[in-house]
Every structure is written in C-alpha cells, then in structure tokens.
N, C-alpha and C positions, 0 to 999 in steps of 0.2 A: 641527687644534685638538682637544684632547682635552676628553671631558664627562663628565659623570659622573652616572650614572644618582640622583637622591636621594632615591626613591622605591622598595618594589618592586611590581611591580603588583599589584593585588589578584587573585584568583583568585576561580573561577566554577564548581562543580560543579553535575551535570545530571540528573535524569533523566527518563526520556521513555516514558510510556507509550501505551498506544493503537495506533493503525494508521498507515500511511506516509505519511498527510497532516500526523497528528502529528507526527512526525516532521523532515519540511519545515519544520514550526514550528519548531522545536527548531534544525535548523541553521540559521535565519534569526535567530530570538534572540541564538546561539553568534558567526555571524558581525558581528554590529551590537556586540557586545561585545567581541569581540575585535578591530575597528577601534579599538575607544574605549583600548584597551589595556590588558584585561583578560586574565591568563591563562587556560586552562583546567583546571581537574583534574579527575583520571581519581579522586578519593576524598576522602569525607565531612570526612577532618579535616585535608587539604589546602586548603582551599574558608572563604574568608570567608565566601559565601552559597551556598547551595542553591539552586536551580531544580528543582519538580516538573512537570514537563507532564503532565498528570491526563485519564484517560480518563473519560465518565460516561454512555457509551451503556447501560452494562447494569450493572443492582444489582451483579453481580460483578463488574463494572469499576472500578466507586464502590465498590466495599469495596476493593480492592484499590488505588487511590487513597489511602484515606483510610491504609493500611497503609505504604504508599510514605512519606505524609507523615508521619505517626507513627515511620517507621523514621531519618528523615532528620534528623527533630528529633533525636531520641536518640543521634545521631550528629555533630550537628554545631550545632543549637539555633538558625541561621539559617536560613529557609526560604521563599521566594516561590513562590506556588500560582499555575501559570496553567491553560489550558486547559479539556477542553469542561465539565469539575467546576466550572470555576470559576465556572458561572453560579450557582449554588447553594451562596455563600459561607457563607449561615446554615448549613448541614452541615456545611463544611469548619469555619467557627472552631466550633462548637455541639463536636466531634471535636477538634481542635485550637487553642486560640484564641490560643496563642503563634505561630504562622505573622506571617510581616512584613507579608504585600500578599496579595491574591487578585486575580487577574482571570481573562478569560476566554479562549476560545480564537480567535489569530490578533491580538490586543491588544497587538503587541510592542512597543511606544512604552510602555505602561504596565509591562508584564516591566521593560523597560529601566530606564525610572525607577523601581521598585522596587527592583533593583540598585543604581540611583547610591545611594539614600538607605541600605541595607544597607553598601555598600562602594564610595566616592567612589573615579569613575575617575583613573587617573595615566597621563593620553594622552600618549605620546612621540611626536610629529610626524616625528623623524628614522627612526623603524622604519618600515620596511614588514610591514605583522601581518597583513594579509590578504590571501591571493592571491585573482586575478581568479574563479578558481569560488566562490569564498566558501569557510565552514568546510559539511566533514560528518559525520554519523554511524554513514555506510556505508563497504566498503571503497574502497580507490581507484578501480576498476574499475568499480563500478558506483553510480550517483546515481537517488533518484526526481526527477521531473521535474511540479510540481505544475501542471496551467494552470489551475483552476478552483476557488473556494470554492463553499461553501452548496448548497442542491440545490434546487430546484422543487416534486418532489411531496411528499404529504402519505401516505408507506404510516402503515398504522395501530399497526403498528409501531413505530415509527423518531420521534425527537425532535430528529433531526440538524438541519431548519431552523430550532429555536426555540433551537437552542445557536448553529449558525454562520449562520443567515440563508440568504435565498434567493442562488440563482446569483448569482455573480459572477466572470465570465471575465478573463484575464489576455488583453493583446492580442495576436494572434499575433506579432508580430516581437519583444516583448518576451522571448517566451516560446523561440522559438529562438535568441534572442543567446542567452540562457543557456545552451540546450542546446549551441550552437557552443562557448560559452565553456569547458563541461563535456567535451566533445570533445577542445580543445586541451588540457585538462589531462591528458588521458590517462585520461578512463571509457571505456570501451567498451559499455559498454549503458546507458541510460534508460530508468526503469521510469514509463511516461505515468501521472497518477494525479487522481482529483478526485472530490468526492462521484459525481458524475454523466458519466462523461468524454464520453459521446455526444452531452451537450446543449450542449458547448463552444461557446460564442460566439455561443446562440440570443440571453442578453441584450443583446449588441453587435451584435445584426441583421445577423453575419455580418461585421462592417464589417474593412475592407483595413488593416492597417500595414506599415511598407516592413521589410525583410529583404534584404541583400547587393542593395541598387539595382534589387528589385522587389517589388511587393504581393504581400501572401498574405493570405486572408481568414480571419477565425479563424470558420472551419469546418473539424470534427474528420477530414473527408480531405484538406482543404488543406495542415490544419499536419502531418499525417500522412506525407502527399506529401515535405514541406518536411525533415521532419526527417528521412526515408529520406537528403535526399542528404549527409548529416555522415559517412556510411559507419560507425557503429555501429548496434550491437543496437538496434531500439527496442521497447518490448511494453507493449500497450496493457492497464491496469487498470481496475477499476469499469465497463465500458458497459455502458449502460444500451441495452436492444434496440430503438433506433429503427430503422423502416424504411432509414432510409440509413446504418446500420450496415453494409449488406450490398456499400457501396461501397471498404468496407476490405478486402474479400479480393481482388479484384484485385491490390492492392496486396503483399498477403502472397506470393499467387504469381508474382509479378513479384520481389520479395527485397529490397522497397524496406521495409519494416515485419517482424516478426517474425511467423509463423504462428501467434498465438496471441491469442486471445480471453478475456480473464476477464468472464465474465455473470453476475450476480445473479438466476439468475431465481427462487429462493426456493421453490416451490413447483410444483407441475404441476396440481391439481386444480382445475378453473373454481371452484367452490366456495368451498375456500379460498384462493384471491389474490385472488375480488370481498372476502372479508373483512380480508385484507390492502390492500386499492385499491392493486391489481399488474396488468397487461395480464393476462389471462385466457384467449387463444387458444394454446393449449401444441401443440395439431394442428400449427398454423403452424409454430411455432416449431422442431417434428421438421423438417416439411419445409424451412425456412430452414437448419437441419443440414443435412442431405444436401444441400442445394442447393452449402451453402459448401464441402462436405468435396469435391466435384465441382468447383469451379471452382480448389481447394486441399487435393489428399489430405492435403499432412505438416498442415493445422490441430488445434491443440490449442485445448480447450476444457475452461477453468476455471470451477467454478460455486459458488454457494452455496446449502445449502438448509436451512430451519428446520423442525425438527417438534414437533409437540405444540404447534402454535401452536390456540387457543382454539375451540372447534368441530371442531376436525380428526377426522373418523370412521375410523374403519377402512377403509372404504371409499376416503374421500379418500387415505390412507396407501396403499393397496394401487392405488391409482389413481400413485402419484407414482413408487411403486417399478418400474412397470409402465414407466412415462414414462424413467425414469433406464435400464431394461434396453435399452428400444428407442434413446434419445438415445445412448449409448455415450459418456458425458464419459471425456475425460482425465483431468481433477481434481475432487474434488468433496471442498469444505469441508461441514459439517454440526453446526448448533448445534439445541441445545433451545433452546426459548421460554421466554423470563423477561420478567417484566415490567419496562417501564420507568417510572421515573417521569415522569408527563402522558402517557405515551401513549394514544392513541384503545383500542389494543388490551386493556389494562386492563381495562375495562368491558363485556366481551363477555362474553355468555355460553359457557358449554360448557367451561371449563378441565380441563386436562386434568391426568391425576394423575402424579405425578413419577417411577413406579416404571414409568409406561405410555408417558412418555417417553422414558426410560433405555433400553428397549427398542425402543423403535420405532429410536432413534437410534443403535442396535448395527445392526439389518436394515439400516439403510440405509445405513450407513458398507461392511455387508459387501458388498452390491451395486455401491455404486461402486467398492469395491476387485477386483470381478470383473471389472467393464468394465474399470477399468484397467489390470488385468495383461493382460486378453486382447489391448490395444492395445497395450501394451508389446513383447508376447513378438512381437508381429507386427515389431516394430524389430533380431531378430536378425539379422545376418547384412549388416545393413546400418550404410554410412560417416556419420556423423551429424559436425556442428561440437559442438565441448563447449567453453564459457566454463569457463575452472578458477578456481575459488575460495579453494581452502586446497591447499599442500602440506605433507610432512612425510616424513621418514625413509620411509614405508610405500607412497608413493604420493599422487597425485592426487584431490582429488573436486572433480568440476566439475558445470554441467548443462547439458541440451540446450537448443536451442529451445524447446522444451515445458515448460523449468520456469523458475518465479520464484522469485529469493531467498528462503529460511525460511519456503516456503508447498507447495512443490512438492516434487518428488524429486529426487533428486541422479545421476550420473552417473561410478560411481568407474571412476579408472584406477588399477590396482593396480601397484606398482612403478614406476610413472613418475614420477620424482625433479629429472627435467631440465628443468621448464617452472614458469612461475610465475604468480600470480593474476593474471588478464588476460589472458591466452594466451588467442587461440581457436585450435582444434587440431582435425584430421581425426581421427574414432576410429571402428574399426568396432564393433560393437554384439556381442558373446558369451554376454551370461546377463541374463535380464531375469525379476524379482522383484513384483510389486506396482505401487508407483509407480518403482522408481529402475532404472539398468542399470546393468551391468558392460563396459568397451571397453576396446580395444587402441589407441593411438595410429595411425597409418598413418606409415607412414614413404617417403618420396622414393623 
C-alpha cells in the first residue's frame, strides 16, 4: 500500500552551550523530538524553532548566553531558552523579550512543549526516527554518559545547586542499559559525567537495580566495575575526592576503567578552600597521589584550579604553585575568579585586582605546562593505545588514555591515512611537546 507523506516535518535547530552535562541535556531534548518526528537542522534558517541551552554559571557565560540568544533571534526570530540561564528569565526577556518560552535546566517536558506550541509536531508512526542509543551531539565513537544531577555541597563559589538542585542519582542498571545500548551502537568510549561523580548514589543509600540477571548497587565502583565489562574506554569526570575514591584505581590497574582521574580540587592553600568550603588537607591529598601513581604508574590526573579567588595572598598563590610542582598533574585547567550572581563568594572581602590576576593565572598555567611536558616526554619511546578522532589527506589525530575530548591533548599520527574515527591502534610515542605527542602506528 502506498502513502503519502502530507506533511513535512517541522524542523529543530540547536544550540548548546556550557559543559557535557549540558550537553546530555541537549541530546535528550534532540532525541524526545526527533521520536515525535521532528527533523533536525544543522542551521538558523533551516529550523521553524531554535533551541538555546544557556550556560549561567559565570557572568561570562551569561553574557555569552544572552549573545547566543540575541544571535539566534536575528537569525531565525523563533527561539526557546532552556537551561541553567533559564532560572533567571527576568534577564533573559529584560535582553530579549521576543524569545517563545524560557525554562530551566534538565526541564525537557517544558523544552518540548515549547516546541509543540512554536512548531505542531507531524508524528509518522510508520518511521522509525530514533535509534536505540538515542540522538547525539558527539562523534559516533565517543558518548558522555550522565549518571547524576544536582550536587550536595554548598563551595562559596558555585550556584550549581540553586540552578539544578541537590543530588539526584540515576539508578545503576538504568544507567548501564544505556551504556550497553551505546556500546552496541558502536561508541567506544564513555566519558562518566555528573555535577558530583563520587557522590553517585549516596541519595539511593547505595540501593541495588538488576543489570543483565544481577544487582549492581549504585555505588561509583560498583557501576564502575559494571561498565569495565562492555569492553570500551570508560574515563571517569568531575570526582569529587572522597575517601573511596581511592578504590577506583585498582580498577584502572587492572584495565577494567581508563587510568584516569579528573579532580576539582580548585585550590591547595588551607586558607583559601576553608574560604572556598572545599576539603582543606592538600598534604593528604600529595600523598593519595603517590599512593595511586604506586598502585597505577600510567594514571593521569586532570584538575581544575581557580585563582584570584577573594582573599588569595601571595603567599596562598606561591603556596599553590608549590603544591602543583610537587603533585606533578597531567592536566590542569585554570580559570580566574569572576563572580557569580548569589554566590556566597561575592561578599567576601579581599578582592583581588584583574591585572593581579591576569598574572597570577600566566604563573600557573606555565607551571603546569612544566609538569606536563616533563610527564609527557617521559612517554617517549614507549607503545601507547590512541583512540583516533579526525582523519584527513595529512594524517591521523587521536588521544591517549590520558586525554579527554576538547579538554586534553591530542596524539597525532602523521601520515597515517588507513584508519578511521574509532580505531584504537597500537602507536609508539617519537616526540612529545607540552600536553600532546607525536607516534608511529606499530604494525603486526
């Protein structure tokens, strides 16, 4: 019987700012809409409606928010605002008050309906529009894999639990069908991700759901355990330095998890993290280093650190950089302090001046750029696995273990033509730079 399509479907453009939580949001929206049978587009005047997913952790992220929206309008003149900006609608319309809807972030029942009423969906029941991993915004190869919202603590900083609320864990087996499901579609790595990823499943009191006809408890080495056995990459994001943190490196050394840690730990100086309300023993924290690098040489260790945050001395600073020579990170992000709006940290005294941050925030970019060449150049001579990412006429770039998508360094193979994204591949290590290397494929 033949039919005839009498509609065409409305179409859906995106965009997504923020970090890979956002993100998860974004292909979660993407996919609920593309069930409903809605297209995609990849551009503004393609698209009945817009979608902005809006960052609003830091002034420059909310300006740049409200630029995104501004630019989208002008571009296309439908436009639905969600995300973590969205809590703070009076800004958004106050800046633009032709926008259709605002909400907030992780609100996708309201996204959605914002969409119906922008552009009435046209479901065709005989398609099949969405396969079993859902829609995403990474390559094929590689998926974040979200198990948790919201976070617990209160840094003085950070306004993350008054945008997205306290913890709330996703149950383990829940959280692995997905990853199995993402498996079978052919990712090869999952990048674990959540405000908090250490505190997984403290709110669920640890409690059991079944997974392939057995319990796994959603405890962050349980499901860690669980998802080593899918046999891809797994690398663990945001943990947060609990004591039983330190039960994930077995794991790593064993080759059931990926050798790698990304830590927040913000700061080194007791001083500034008690004004931060951040764990404060950084001593320990060396020693929990060497402890893990001893039970797991190849571990890499990603961090984040703020400076010029309010009170910070000289002293403090010269205390931190001290701390970053002797910890020897892998990676190490490094933002100045801006204020947020409602944060605690606001109202402290001691601010620091923008030109004394600027500097500070050179010193310490170049010290962790010391340790991580000197860790790198230690990877000469030696056969590493490299995920590849992009090829082209010139050659391969992939990354190690050691790195994460668009955060980390990269791993080129130069002339190597014959392999494609997804490939993991044997290469030995020939020239190492900063964060990234240079390898030779190994051949049979």
């Amino acid at each position: 019987m033949n039919r005839k399509i009498s509609k065409v479907a409305p179409r859906v453009g995106i965009v997504s700012l923020g970090c890979a939580k956002a993100l998860v949001d974004s292909e979660r929206i993407l996919t609920r809409l593309r069930a409903e049978g809605y297209d995609i587009s990849s551009t503004y005047d393609g698209a009945d409606v817009v979608i902005v997913n809006t960052c609003g952790f830091l002034d420059s992220a909310r300006a740049e928010s409200l630029e995104a929206i501004g630019e989208a309008l002008a571009e296309n003149g439908r436009v639905v605002v969600t995300g973590c900006m969205g809590v703070d609608e009076a800004a958004i319309r106050s800046a633009h008050p032709s926008v259709l809807a605002v909400t907030g972030p992780h609100q996708y029942e309201a996204v959605v309906e914002a969409v119906h009423r922008a552009a009435p969906p046209s479901h065709d029941p005989f398609l099949d529009l969405v396969p079993p991993e859902g829609l995403r915004l990474t390559p094929r190869h590689y998926a974040y894999l979200k198990i948790s919202e919201g976070c617990n603590h209160r840094c003085a900083f950070c306004v993350i639990p008054s945008i997205r609320g306290d913890l709330v864990s996703r149950p383990a087996g829940d959280v692995l069908a997905e990853a199995e499901r993402l498996a079978m579609a052919g990712v090869k790595e999952v990048l674990v991700i959540s405000q908090d990823t250490g505190a997984y499943g403290l709110d669920l009191g640890h409690a059991e759901s079944p997974w392939r006809g057995r319990p796994v408890k959603s405890r962050l080495t349980d499901l860690a355990s669980a998802l080593g056995d899918l046999g891809i990459w797994v690398r663990m994001h945001y943990v947060y330095p609990y004591p039983h943190v330190d039960e994930l490196i077995p794991l790593m050394a064993e080759g059931k998890i990926l050798p790698y840690l990304d830590i927040p730990f913000q700061h080194a100086s007791p001083t500034v993290l008690k004004a931060m309300r951040r764990p404060a023993n950084q001593e320990k924290a060396l020693e929990r280093i060497r402890s893990w690098r001893e039970t797991c040489p190849d571990l890499a260790i990603r961090s984040t650190f703020i400076v010029g945050f309010p009170g910070e001395t000289e002293e403090d600073f010269e205390f931190l950089l001290d701390w970053l020579d002797a910890a020897e990170l892998d990676r190490v992000g490094c933002f100045k302090y801006e204020n947020v709006a409602g944060a605690a940290a606001n109202a402290l005294p001691g601010h620091i001046d923008e030109d004394e941050k600027e500097e500070r925030h050179a010193r310490l970019v170049e010290v962790a750029r010391q340790a991580a060449d000197r860790r790198m150049r230690a990877k000469v001579g030696r056969a590493i696995d490299v995920i590849v990412d992009e090829v082209d006429e010139e050659g391969a770039i992939g990354r190690s273990k050691a790195d994460s998508p668009e955060v980390d360094g990269c791993v080129f193979l130069q002339g190597e033509t014959g392999v494609q994204p997804g490939d993991v591949v044997k290469a030995e290590v020939y020239a190492a730079e900063d964060y990234d290397l240079w390898a030779e494929v190994v051949r049979d």
